[in-house]
PyMOL Python script that loads the backbone (N, CA, C, O; Angstrom):
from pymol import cmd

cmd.read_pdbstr("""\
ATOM      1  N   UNK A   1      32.849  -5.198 -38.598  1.00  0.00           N
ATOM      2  CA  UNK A   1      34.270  -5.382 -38.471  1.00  0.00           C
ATOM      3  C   UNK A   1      34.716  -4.881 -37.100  1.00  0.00           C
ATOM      4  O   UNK A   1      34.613  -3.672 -36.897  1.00  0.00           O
ATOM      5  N   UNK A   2      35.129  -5.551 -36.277  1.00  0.00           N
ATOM      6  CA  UNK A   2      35.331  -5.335 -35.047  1.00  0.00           C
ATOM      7  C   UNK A   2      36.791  -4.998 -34.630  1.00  0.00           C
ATOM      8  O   UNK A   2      37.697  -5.685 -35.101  1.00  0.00           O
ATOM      9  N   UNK A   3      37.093  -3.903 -33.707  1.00  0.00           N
ATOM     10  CA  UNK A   3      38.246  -3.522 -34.140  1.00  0.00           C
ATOM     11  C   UNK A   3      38.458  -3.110 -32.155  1.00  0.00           C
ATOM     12  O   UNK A   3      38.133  -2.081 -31.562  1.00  0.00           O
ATOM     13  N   UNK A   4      38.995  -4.157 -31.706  1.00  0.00           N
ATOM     14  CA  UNK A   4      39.384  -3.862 -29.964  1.00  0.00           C
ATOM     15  C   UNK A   4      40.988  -3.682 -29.793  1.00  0.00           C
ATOM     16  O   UNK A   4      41.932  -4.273 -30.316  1.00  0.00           O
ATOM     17  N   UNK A   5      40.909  -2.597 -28.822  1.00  0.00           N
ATOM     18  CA  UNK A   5      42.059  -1.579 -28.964  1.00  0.00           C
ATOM     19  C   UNK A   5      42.354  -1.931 -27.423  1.00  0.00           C
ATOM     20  O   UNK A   5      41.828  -1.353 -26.472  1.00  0.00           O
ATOM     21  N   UNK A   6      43.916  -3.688 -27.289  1.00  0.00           N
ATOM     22  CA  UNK A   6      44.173  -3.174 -25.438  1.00  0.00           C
ATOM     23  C   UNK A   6      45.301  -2.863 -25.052  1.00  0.00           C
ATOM     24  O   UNK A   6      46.391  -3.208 -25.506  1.00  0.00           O
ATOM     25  N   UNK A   7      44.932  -1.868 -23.770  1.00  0.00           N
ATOM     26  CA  UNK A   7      46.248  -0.812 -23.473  1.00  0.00           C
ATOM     27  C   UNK A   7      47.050  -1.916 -22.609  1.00  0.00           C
ATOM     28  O   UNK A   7      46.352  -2.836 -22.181  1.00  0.00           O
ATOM     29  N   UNK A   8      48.298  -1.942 -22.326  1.00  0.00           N
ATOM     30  CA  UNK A   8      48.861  -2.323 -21.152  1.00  0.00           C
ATOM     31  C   UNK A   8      49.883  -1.730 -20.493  1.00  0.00           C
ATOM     32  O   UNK A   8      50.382  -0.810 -21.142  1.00  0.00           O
ATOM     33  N   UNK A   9      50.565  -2.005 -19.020  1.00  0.00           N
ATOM     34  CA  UNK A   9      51.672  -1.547 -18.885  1.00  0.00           C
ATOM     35  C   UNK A   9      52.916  -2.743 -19.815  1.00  0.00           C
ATOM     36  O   UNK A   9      52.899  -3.958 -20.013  1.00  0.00           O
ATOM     37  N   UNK A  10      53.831  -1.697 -20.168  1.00  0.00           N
ATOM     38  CA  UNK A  10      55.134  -2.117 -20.873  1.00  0.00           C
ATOM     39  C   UNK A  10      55.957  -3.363 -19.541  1.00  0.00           C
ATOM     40  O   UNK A  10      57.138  -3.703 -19.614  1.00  0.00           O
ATOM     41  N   UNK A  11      55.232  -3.721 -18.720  1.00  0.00           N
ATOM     42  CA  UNK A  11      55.859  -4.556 -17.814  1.00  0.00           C
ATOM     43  C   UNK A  11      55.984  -5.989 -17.920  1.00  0.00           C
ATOM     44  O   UNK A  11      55.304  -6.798 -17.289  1.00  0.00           O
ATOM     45  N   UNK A  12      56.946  -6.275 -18.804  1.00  0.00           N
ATOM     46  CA  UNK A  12      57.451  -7.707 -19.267  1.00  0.00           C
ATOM     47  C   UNK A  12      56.256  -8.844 -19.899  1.00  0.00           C
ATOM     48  O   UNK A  12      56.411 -10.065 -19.852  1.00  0.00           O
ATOM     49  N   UNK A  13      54.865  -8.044 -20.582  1.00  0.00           N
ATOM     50  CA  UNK A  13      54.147  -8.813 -20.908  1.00  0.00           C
ATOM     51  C   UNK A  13      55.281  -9.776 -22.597  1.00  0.00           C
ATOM     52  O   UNK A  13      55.945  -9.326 -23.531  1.00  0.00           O
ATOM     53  N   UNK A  14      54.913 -11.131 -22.143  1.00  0.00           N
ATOM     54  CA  UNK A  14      55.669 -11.842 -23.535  1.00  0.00           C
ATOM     55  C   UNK A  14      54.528 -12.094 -24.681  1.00  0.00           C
ATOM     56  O   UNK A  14      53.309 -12.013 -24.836  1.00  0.00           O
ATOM     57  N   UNK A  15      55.284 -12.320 -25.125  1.00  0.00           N
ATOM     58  CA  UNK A  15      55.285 -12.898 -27.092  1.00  0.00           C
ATOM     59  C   UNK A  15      53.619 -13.945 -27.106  1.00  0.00           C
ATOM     60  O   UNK A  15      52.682 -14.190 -27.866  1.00  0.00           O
ATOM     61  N   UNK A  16      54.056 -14.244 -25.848  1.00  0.00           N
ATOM     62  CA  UNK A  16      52.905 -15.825 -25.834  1.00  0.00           C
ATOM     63  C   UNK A  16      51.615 -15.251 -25.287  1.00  0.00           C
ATOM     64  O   UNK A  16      50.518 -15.726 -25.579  1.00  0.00           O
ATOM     65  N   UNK A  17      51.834 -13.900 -24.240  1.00  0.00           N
ATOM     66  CA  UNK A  17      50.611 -13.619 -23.610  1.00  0.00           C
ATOM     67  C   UNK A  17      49.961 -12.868 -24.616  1.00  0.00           C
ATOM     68  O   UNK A  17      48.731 -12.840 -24.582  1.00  0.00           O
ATOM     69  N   UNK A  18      50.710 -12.100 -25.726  1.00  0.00           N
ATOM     70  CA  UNK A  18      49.850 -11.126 -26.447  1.00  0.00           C
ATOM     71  C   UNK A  18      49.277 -11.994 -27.340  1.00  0.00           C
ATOM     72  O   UNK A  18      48.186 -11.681 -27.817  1.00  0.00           O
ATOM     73  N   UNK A  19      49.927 -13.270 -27.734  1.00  0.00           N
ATOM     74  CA  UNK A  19      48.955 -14.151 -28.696  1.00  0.00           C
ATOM     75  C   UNK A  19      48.020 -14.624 -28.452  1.00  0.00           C
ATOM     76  O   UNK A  19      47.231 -15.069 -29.285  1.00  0.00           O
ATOM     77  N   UNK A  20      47.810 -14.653 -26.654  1.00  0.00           N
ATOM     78  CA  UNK A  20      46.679 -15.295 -25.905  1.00  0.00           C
ATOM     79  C   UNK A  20      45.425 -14.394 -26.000  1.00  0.00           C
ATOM     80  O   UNK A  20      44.280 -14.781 -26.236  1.00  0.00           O
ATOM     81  N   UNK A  21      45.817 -13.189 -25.787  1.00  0.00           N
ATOM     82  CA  UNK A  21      44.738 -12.503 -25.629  1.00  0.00           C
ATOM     83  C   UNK A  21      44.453 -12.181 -27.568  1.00  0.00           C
ATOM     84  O   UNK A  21      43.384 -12.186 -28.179  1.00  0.00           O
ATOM     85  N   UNK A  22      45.248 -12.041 -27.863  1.00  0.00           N
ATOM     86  CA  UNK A  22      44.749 -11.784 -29.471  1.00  0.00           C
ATOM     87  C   UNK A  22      43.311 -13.066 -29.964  1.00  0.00           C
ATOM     88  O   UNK A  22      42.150 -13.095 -30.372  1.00  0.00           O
ATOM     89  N   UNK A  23      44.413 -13.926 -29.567  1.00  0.00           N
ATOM     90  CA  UNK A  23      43.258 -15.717 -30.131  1.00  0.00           C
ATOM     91  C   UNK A  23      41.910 -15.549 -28.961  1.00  0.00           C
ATOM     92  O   UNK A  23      40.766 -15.628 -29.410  1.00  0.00           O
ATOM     93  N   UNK A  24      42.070 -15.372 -27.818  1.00  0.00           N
ATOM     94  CA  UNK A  24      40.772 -15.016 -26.840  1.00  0.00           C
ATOM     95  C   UNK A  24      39.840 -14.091 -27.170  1.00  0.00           C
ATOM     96  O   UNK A  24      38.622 -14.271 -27.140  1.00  0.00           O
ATOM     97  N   UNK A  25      40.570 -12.816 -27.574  1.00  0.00           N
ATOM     98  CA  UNK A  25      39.471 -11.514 -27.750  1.00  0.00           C
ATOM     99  C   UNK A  25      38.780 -11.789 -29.251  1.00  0.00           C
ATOM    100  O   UNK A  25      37.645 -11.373 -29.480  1.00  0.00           O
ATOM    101  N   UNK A  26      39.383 -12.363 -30.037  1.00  0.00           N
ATOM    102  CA  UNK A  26      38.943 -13.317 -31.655  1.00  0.00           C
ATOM    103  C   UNK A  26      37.634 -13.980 -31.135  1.00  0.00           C
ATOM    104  O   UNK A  26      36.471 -13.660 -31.383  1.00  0.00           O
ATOM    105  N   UNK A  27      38.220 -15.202 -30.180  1.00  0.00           N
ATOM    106  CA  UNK A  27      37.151 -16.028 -29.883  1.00  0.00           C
ATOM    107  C   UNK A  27      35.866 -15.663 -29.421  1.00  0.00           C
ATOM    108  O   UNK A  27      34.854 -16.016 -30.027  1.00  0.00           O
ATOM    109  N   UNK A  28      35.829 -14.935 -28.322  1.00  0.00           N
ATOM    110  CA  UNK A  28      35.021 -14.205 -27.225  1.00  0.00           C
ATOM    111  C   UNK A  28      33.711 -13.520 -28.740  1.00  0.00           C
ATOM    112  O   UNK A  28      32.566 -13.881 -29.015  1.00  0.00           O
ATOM    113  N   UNK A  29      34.581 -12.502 -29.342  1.00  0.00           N
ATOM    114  CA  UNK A  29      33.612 -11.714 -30.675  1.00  0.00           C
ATOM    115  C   UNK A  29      32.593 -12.542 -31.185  1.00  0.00           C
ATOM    116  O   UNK A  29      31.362 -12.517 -31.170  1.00  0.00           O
ATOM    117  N   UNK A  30      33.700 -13.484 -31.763  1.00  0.00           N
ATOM    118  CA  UNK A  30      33.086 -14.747 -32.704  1.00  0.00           C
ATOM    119  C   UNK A  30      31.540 -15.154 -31.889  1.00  0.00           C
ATOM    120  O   UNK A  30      30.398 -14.911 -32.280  1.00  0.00           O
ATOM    121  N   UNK A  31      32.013 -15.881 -30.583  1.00  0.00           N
ATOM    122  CA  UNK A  31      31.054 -16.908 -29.683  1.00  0.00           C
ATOM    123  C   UNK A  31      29.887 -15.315 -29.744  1.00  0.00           C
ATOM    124  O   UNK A  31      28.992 -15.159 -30.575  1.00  0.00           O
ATOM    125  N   UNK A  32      30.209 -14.443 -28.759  1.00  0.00           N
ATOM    126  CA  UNK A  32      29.170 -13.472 -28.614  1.00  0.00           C
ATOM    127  C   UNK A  32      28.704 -12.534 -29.507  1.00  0.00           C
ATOM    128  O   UNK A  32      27.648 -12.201 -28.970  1.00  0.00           O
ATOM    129  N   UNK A  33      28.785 -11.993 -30.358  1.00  0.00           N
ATOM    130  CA  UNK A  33      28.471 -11.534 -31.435  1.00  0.00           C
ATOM    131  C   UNK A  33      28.421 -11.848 -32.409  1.00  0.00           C
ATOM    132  O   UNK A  33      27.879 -11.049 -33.172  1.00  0.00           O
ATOM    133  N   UNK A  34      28.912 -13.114 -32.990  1.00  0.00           N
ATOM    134  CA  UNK A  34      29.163 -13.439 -34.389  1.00  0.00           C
ATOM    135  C   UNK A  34      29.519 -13.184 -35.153  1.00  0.00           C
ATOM    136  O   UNK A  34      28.883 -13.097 -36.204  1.00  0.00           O
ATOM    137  N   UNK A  35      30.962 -12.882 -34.990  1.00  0.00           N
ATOM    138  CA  UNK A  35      31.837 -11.739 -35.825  1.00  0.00           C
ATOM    139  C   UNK A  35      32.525 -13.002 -36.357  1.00  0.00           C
ATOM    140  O   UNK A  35      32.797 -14.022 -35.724  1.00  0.00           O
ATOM    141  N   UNK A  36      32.748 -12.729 -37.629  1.00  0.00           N
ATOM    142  CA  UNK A  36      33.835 -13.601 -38.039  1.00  0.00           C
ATOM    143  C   UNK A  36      35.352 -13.230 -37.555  1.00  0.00           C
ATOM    144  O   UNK A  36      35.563 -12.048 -37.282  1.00  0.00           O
ATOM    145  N   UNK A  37      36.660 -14.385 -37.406  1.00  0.00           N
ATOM    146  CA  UNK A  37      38.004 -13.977 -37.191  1.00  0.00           C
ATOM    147  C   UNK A  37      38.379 -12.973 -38.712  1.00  0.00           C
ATOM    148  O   UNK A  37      38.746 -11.803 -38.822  1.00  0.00           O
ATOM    149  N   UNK A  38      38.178 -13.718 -39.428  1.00  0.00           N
ATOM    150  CA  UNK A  38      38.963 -12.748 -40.825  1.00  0.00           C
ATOM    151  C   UNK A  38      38.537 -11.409 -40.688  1.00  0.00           C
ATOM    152  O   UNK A  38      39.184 -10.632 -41.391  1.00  0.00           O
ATOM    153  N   UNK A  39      37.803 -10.988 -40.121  1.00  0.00           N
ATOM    154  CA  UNK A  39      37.420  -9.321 -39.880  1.00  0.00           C
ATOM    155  C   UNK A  39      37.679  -8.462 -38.730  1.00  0.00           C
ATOM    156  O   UNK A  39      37.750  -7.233 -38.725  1.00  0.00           O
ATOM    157  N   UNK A  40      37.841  -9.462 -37.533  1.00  0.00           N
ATOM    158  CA  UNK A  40      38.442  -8.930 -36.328  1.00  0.00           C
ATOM    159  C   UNK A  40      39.652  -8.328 -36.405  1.00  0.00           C
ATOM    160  O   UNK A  40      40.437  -8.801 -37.228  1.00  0.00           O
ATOM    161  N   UNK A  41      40.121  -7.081 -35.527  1.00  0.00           N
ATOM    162  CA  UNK A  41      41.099  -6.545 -35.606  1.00  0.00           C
ATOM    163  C   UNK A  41      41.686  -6.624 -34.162  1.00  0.00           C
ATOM    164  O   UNK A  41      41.004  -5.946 -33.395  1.00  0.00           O
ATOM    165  N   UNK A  42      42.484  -7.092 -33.702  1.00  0.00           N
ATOM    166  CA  UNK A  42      43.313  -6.827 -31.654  1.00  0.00           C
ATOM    167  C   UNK A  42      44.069  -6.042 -32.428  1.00  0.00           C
ATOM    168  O   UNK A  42      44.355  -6.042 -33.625  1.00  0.00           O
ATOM    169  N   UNK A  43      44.371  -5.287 -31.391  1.00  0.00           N
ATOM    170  CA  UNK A  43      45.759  -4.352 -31.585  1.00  0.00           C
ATOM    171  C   UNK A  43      46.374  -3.969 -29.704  1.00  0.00           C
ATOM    172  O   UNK A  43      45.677  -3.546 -28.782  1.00  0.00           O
ATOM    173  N   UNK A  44      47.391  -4.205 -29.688  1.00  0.00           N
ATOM    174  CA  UNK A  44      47.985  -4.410 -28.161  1.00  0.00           C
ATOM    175  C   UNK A  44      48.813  -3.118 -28.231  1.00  0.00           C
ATOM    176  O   UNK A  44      49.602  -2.882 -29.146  1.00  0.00           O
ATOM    177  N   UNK A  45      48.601  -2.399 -27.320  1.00  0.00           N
ATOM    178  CA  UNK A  45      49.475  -1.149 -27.173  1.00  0.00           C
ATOM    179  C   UNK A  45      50.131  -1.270 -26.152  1.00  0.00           C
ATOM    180  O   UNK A  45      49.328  -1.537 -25.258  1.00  0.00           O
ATOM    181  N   UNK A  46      51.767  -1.202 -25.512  1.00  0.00           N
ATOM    182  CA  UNK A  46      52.397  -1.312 -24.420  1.00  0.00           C
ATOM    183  C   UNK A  46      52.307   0.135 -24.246  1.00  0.00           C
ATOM    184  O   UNK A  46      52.391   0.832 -25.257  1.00  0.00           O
ATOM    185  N   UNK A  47      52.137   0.722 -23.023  1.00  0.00           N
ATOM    186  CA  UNK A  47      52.148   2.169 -22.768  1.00  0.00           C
ATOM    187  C   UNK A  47      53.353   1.899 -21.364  1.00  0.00           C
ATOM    188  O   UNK A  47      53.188   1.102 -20.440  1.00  0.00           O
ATOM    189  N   UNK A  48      54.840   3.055 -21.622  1.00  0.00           N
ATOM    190  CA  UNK A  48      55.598   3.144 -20.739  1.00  0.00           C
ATOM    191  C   UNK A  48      54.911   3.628 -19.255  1.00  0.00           C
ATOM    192  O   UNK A  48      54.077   4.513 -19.060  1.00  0.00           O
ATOM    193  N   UNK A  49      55.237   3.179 -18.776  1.00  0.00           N
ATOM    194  CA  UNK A  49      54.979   3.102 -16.909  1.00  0.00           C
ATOM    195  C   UNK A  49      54.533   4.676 -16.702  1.00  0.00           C
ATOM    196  O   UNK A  49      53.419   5.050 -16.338  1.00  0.00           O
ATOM    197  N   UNK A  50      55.470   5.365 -16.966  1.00  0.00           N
ATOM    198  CA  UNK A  50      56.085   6.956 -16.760  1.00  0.00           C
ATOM    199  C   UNK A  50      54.829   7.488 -17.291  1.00  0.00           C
ATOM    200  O   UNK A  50      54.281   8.393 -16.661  1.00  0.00           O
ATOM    201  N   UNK A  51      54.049   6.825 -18.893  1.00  0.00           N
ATOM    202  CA  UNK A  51      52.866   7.738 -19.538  1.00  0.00           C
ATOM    203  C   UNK A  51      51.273   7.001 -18.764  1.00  0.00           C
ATOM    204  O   UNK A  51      50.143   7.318 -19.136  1.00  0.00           O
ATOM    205  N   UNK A  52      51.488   6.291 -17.981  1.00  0.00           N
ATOM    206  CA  UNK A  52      50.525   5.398 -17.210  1.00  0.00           C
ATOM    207  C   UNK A  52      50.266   6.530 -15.651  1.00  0.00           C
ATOM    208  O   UNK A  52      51.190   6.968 -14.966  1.00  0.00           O
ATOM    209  N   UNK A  53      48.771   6.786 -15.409  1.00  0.00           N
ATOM    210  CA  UNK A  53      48.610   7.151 -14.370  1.00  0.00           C
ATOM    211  C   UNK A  53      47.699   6.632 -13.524  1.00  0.00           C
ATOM    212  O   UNK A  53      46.920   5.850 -14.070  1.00  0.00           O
ATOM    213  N   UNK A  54      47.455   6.899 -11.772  1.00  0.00           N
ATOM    214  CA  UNK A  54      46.765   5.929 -11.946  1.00  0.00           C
ATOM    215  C   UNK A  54      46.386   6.872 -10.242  1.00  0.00           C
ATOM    216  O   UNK A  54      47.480   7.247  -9.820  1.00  0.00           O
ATOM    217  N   UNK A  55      45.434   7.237  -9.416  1.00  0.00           N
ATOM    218  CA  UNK A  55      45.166   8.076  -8.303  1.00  0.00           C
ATOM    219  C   UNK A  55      46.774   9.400  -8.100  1.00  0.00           C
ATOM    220  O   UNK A  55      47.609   9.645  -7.229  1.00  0.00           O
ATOM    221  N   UNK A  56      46.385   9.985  -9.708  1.00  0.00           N
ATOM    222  CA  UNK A  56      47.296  11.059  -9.489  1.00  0.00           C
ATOM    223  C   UNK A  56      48.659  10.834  -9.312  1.00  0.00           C
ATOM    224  O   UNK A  56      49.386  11.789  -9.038  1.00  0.00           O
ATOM    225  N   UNK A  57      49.135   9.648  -9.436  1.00  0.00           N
ATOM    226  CA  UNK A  57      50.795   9.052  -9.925  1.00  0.00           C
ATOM    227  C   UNK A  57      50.622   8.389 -11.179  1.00  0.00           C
ATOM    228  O   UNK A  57      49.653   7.878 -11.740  1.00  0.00           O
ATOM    229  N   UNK A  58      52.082   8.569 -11.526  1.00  0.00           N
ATOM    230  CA  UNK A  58      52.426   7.519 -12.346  1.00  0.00           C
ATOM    231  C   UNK A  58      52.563   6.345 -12.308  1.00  0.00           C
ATOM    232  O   UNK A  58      52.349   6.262 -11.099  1.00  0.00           O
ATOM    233  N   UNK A  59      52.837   4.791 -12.758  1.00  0.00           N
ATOM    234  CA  UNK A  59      52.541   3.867 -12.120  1.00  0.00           C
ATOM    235  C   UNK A  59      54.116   3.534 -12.198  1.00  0.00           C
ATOM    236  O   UNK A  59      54.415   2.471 -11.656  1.00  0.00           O
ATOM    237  N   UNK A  60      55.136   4.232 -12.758  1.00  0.00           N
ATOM    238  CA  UNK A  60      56.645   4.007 -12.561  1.00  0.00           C
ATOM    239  C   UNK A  60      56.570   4.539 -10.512  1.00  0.00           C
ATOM    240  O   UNK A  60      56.882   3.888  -9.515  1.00  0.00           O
ATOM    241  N   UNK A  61      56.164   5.584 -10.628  1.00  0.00           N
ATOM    242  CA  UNK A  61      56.020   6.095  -8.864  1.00  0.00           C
ATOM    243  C   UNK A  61      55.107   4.931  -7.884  1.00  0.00           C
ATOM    244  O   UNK A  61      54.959   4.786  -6.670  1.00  0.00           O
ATOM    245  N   UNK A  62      54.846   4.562  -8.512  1.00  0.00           N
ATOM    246  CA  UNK A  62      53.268   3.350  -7.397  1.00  0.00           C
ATOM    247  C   UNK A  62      54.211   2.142  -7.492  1.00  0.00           C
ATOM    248  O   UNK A  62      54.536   1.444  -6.532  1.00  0.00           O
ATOM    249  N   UNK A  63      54.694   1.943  -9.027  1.00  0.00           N
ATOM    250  CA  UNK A  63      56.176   0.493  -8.687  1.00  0.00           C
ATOM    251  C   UNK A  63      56.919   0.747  -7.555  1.00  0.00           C
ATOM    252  O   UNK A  63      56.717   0.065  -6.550  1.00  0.00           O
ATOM    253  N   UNK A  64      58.046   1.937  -7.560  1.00  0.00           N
ATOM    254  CA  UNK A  64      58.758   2.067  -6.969  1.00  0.00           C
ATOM    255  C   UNK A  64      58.506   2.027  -5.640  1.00  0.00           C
ATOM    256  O   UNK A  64      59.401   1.532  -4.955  1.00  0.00           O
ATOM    257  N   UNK A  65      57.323   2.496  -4.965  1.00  0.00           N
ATOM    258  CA  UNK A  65      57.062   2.523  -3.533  1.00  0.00           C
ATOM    259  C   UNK A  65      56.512   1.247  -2.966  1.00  0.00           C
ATOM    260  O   UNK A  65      56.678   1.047  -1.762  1.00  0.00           O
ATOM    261  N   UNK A  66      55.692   0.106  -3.905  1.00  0.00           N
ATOM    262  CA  UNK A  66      55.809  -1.280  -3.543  1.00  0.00           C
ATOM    263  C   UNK A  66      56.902  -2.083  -3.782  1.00  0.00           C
ATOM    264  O   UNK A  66      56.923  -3.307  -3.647  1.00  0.00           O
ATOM    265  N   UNK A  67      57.778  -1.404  -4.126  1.00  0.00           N
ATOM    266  CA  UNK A  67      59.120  -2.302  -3.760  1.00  0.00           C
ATOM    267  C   UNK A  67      59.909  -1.906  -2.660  1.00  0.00           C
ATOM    268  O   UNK A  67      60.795  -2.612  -2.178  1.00  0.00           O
ATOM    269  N   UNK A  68      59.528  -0.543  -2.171  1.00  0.00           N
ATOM    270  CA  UNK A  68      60.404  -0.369  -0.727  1.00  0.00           C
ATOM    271  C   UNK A  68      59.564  -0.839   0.544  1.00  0.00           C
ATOM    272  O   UNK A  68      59.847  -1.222   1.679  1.00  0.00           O
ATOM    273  N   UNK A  69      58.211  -0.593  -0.301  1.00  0.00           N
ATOM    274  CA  UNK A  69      56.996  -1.287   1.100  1.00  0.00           C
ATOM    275  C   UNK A  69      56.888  -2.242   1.101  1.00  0.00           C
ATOM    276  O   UNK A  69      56.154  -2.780   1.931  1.00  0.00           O
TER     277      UNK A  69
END
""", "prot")
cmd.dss("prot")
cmd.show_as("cartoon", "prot")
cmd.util.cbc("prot")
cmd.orient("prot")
């Protein structure tokens, strides 16, 4: 029973992309391992910017400075 856990930033991912990757990461199991769908588990976690780090910033701090650069 396969159970893939993906993080993202909370940055305007939609409705359609999380279904994409849900039906992809299904498929991908299936083709390479032979997992059946009825047992697969996706689970999509949005993680706020602010709890995201990334070379010792946050990635709300790494946004903000590619928008003034």
């Amino acid at each position: 029973m396969p159970y893939v856990h993906i993080r993202v930033t909370d940055e305007g991912v939609t409705r359609e992309q999380k279904q994409q990757l849900i039906e992809q990461t299904t498929q991908m199991l299936e083709r390479v391992l032979n997992k059946p769908p009825s047992s697969t588990f996706v689970v999509i976690e949005e993680v706020n910017t602010d709890n995201w780090g990334v070379a010792g910033q946050t990635v709300t701090a790494l946004r903000q400075r590619e928008k003034k650069g």
